[in-house]
C-alpha positions as CSV (number, residue, x, y, z in Angstrom):
1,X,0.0,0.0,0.0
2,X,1.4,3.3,-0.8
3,X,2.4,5.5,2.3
4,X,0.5,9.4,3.1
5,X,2.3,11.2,5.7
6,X,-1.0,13.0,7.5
7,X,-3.3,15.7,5.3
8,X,-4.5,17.7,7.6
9,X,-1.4,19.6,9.0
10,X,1.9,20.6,7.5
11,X,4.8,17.5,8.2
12,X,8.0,18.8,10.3
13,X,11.0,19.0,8.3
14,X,13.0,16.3,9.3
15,X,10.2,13.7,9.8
16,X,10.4,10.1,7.6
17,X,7.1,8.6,8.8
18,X,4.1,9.3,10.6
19,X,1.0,7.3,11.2
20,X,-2.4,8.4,9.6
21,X,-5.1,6.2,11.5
22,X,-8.1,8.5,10.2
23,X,-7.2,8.4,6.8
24,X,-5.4,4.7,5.9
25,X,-6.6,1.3,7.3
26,X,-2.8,0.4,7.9
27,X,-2.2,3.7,9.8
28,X,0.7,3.8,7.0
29,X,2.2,0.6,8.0
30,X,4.0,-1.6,6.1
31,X,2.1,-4.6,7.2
32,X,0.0,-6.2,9.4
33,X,-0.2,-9.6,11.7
34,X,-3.4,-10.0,13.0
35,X,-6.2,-12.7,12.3
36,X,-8.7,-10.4,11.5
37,X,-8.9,-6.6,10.5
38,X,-10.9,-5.9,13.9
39,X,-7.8,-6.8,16.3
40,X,-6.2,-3.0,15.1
41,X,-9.0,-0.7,14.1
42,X,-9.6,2.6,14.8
43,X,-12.9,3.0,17.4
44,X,-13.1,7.0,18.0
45,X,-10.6,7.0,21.3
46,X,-8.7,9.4,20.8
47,X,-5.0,10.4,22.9
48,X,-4.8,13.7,25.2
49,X,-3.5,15.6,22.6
50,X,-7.1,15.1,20.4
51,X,-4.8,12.6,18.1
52,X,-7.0,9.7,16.7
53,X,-5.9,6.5,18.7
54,X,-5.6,2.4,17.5
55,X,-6.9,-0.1,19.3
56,X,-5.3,-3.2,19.4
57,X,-6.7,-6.1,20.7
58,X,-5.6,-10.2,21.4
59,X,-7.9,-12.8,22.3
60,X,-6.7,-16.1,23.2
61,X,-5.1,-18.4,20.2
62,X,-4.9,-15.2,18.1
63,X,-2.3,-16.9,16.0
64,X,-1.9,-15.2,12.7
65,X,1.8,-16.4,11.9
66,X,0.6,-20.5,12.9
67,X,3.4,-20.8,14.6
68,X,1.4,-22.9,17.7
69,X,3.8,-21.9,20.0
70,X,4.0,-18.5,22.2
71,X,2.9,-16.2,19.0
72,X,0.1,-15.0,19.7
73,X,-0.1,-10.9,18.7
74,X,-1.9,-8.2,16.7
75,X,1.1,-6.0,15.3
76,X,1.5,-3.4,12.4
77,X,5.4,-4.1,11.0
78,X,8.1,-1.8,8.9
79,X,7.7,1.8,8.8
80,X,8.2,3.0,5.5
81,X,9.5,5.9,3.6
82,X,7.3,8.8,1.6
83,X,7.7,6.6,-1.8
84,X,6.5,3.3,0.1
85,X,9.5,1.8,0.6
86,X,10.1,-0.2,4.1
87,X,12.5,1.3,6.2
88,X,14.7,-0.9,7.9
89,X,17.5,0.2,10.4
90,X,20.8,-0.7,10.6
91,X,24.5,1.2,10.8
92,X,23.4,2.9,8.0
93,X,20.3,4.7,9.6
94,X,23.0,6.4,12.6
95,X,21.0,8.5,14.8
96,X,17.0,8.1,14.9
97,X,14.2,9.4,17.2
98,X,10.7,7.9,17.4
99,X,7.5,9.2,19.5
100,X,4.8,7.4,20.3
101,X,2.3,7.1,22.9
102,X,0.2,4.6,25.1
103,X,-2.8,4.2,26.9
104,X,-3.4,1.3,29.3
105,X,-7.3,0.6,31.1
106,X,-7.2,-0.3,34.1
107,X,-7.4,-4.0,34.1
108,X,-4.4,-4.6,31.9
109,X,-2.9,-7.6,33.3
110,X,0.3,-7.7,30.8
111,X,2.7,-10.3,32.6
112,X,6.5,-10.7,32.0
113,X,7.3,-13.8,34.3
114,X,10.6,-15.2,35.3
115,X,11.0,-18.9,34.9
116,X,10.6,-19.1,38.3
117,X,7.3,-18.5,38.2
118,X,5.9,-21.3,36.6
119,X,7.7,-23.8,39.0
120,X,7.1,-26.6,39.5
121,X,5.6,-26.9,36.0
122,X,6.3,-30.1,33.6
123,X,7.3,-27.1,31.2
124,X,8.5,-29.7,28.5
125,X,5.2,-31.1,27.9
126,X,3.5,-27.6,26.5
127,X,5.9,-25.2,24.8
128,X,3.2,-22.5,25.7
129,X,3.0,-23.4,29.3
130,X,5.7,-21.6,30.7
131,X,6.2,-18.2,28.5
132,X,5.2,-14.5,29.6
133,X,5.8,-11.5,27.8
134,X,4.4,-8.6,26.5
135,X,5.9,-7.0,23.6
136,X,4.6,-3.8,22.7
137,X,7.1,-2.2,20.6
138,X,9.6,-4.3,18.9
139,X,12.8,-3.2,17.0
140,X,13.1,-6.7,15.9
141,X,16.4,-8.1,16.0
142,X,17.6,-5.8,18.8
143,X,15.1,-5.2,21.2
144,X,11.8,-3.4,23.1
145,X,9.4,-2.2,25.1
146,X,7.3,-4.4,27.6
147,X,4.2,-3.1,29.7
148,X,4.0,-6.1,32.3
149,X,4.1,-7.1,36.0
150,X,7.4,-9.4,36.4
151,X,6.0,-11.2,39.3
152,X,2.7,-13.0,39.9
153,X,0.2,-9.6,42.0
154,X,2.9,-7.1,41.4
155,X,2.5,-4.1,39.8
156,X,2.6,-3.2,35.8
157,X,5.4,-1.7,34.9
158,X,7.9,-0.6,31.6
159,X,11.0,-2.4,30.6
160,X,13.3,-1.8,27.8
161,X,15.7,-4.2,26.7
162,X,15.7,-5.9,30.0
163,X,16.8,-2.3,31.4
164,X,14.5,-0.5,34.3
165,X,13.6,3.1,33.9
166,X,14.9,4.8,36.6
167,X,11.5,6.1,37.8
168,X,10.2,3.2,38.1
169,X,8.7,2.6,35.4
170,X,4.6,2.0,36.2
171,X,2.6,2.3,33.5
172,X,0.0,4.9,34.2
173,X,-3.2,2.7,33.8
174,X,-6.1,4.6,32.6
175,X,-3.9,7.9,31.8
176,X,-1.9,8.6,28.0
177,X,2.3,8.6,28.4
178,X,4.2,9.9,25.8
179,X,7.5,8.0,24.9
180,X,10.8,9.7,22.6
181,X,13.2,7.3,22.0
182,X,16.6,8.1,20.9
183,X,18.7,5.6,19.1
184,X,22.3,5.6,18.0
185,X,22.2,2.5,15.6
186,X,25.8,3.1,14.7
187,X,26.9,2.2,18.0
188,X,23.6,0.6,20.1
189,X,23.0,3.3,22.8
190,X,19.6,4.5,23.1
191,X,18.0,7.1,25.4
192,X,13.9,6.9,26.8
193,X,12.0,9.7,27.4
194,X,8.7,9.4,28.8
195,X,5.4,12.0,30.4
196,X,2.2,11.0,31.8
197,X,-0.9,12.7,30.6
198,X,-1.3,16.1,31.9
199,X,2.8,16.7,32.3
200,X,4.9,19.2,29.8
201,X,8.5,18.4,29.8
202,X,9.9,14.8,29.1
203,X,11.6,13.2,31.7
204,X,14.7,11.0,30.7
205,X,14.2,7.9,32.1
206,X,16.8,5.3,30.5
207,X,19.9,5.4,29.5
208,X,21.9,2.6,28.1
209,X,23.3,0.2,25.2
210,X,22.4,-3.1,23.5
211,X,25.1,-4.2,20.8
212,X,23.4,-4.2,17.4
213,X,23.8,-7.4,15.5
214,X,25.6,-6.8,12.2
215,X,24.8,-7.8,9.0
216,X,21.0,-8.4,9.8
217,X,18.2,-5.5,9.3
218,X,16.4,-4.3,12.1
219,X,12.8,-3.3,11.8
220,X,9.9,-2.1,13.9
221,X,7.1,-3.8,15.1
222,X,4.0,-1.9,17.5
223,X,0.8,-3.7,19.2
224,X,0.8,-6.8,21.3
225,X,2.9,-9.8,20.4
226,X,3.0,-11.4,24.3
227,X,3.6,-15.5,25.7
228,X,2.0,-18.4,25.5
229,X,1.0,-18.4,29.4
230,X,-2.2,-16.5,29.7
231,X,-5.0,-18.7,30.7
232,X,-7.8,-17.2,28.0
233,X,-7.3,-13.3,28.8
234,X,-8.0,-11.1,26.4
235,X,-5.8,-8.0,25.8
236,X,-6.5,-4.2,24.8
237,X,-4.3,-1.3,24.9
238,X,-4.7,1.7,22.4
239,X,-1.6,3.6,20.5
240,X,-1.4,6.9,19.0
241,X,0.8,8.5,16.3
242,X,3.8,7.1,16.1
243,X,6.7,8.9,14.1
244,X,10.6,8.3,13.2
245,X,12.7,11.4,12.2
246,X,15.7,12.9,12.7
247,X,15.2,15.2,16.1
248,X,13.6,15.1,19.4
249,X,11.6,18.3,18.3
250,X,10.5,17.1,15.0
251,X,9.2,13.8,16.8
252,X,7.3,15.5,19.4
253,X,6.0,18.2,17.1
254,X,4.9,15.8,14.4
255,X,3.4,13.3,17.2
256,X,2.1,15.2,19.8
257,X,1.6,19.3,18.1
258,X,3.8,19.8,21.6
259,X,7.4,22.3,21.6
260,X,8.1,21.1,25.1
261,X,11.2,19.8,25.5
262,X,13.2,17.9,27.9
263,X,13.9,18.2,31.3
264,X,17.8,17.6,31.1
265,X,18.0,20.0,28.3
266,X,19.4,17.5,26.0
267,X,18.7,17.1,22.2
């Protein structure tokens, strides 16, 4: 499908995609895993900023890929460019930013469990028996983001290539948080940014490095790919615009019509 950066507003120099929900089915996407068109569709929610919102939604055995074993998702995959071409990142693509933004209800039960958790399990008998995650942004092939408890009652929080955020990191069920990522791909360091709905300034909240594989493309992945372990549940989380380009302001301008910075004063 050929790619429309959004029609109603002027796009930020310096931006290489943006998501269009209102006007494309895809949102602009390259593709889509899901096994049916109603997992990621648009329903009127819309984020704190007035942006139209996705929903995404996965129902138990929501196997699109038939892969029968800890695949069950709803994901949009590959950015691509303003002439449709998929963007894939790599050494080549250096330094990138991305926005995006999240909203969780209040009975999200995401669950990233240790092994340990599923003791004393016969583990080998189902390969789906013992697996928790919940993947809602991949840079597949490197890395990220999970919204999850990591043990059994706790409380849901943000991880990023196994990494904590240094506030924390609990999702702000029921509320909109805004993410900026910064990525080095030349070298594998990354930055997080992150506000809750009603702040102004982004607060850095991570800091660190994951080696980039050579010789293999990266590329991104956004809605719900999680484990094989969760006993019939049924999973919904909405996402708003998402944008890559080549500045922190041109990301949050583009994503969120915001001009407000960072707390560290870093760009």
């Amino acid at each position: 499908m050929s790619y429309r950066f959004p029609p109603h507003r002027q796009v930020v120099e310096g931006v290489t995609f943006a998501t269009n929900w209102e006007d494309i089915p895809t949102g602009g996407w390259f593709g889509r895993q899901a096994v049916d068109d109603c997992r990621i569709r648009v329903d009127g929610f819309r984020t704190w900023h007035g942006k139209a919102a996705v929903r995404v939604e996965v129902q138990a055995n929501d196997d699109p890929l038939a892969l029968n074993a800890n695949s069950e998702r709803a994901e949009m995959f590959s950015m691509q460019d303003i002439g449709g071409r998929e963007i894939t990142e790599g050494i080549w693509s250096a330094v990138q930013y991305y926005a995006t933004s999240y909203y969780f209800p209040s009975n999200w039960r995401g669950q990233q469990l240790p092994w340990s958790a599923f003791a004393p399990a016969h583990c080998s008998a189902d390969k789906n028996a013992c697996n928790s995650w919940s993947f809602v942004l991949q840079f597949y092939g490197w890395g990220g983001l999970v919204a999850a408890q990591r043990e059994v009652g706790g409380p849901q929080r943000y991880l990023f290539n196994q990494a904590e955020f240094s506030d924390g990191g609990r999702l702000a069920l029921g509320r909109w948080t805004d993410f900026i990522f910064r990525i080095d791909w030349r070298t594998g360091t990354y930055a997080i940014w992150r506000r809750n709905e009603g702040e102004k300034p982004f607060r850095l909240v991570l800091e660190g490095m994951s080696k980039v594989p050579s010789g293999r493309p990266i590329y991104v992945k956004q809605g719900l790919y999680r484990g094989g372990k969760v006993e019939g549940r049924t999973d919904v989380l909405w996402i708003g615009p998402t944008v890559r380009g080549a500045t922190f302001s041109a990301v949050e301008r583009q994503a969120f019509d915001s001009n407000d910075g960072q707390t560290d004063g870093r760009d």
